[in-house]
N, C-alpha and C positions, 0 to 999 in steps of 0.2 A: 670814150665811146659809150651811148646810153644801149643797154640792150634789151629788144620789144621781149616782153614775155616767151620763153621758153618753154617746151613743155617739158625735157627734161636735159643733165645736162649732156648726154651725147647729139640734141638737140645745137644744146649752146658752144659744144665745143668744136661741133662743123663750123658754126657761125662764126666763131670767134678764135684767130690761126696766132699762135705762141710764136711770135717774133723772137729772134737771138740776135743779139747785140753781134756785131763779127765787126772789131777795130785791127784797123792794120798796125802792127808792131815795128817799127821804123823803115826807115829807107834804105839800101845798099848808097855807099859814096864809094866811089873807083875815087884811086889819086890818079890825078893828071900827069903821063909821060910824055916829054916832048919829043913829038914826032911828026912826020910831015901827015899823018890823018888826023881829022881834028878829032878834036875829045867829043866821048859821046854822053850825051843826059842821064842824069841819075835816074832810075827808075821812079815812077811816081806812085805813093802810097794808093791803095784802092780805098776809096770812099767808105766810110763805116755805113751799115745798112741802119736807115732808120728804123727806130724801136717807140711805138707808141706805149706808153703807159693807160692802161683802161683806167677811164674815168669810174668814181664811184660811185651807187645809186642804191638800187633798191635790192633786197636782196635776192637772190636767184630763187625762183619758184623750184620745186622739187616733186618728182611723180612718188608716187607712194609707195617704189621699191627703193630711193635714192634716200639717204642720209645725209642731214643736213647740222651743221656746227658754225656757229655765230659767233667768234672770242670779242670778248669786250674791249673798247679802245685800250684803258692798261694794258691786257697782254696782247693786242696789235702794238703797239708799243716797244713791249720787252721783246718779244719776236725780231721787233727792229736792233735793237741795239746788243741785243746777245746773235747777233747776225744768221739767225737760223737756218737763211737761204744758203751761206757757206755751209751748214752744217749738214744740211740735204746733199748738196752735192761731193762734198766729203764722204758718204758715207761708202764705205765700203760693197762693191757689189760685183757681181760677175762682169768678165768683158759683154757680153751680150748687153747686158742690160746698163753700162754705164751711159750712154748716149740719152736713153730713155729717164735716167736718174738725172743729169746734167738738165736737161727742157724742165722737167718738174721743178728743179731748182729754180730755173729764173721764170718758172711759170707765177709760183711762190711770191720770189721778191717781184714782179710786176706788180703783181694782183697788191704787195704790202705795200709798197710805193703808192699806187694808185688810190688804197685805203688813208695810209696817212696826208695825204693831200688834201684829202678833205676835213674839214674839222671836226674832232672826234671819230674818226671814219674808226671803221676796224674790218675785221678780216672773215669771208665765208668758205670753209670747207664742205665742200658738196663730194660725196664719194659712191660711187652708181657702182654696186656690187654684183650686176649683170654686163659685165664687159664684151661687148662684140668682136675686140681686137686679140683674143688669145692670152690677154692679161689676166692678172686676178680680179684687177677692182680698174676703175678709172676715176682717173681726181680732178676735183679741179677746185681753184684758188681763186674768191672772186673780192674783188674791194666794196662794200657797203658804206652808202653815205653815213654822215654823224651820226643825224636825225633819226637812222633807224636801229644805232647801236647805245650799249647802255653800259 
């Protein structure tokens, strides 16, 4: 997904809606009794909801109260393989706020996914410290092409 200039990113994060992966975990089998009603169909798994990966590009524009963090492909990288997305949603948090910790999580690994897809890509932290929603801060996790990482 290329995305036109924003102006900031509560901006980009209307634009752009955090997908969650939801796979169905097996199927119920009944065993067959014989009896004069015929057996009835296993239940059928519900479809997993597709999950786009954003593509990488340019890095997210930023208004002048937003903070902005650019890690280098090496630590897009190690982020990948010290699995830091497990590590976010791991974290310990109140019940309130677990569901909110869980999205950030795979907000996370999209946005690192979508960086390592590109060659050299790496990973943008954009953190908008004027939050509208009652939060403290609002984040967002954007994948940057190679070409603009170093």
């Amino acid at each position: 997904m290329r995305i036109s200039t924003p102006t900031s990113i509560s901006a980009l994060t209307r634009r752009m809606g955090t997908a969650i992966v939801v796979t169905a975990a097996g199927s119920c089998v009944a065993a067959g009794v014989a009896t004069a009603v015929p057996p009835q169909k296993a239940p059928q798994p519900a479809p997993a909801a597709v999950v786009e990966v954003p593509e990488a590009g340019a890095p997210v524009p930023v208004s002048g109260s937003e903070i902005s963090f650019q890690a280098t492909h090496a630590v897009t990288q190690r982020a990948a393989s010290q699995r830091a997305a497990e590590g976010i949603a791991s974290l310990p948090v109140p019940a309130q706020y677990r569901p909110a910790n869980l999205a950030l999580a795979k907000q996370f690994d999209l946005a690192l996914q979508g960086a390592l897809a590109s060659p050299g890509g790496c990973l943008q932290v954009v953190v908008d410290p004027r939050s509208r929603s009652g939060n403290l801060f609002n984040y967002g996790f954007f994948p940057v092409e190679g070409r603009f990482c170093s």
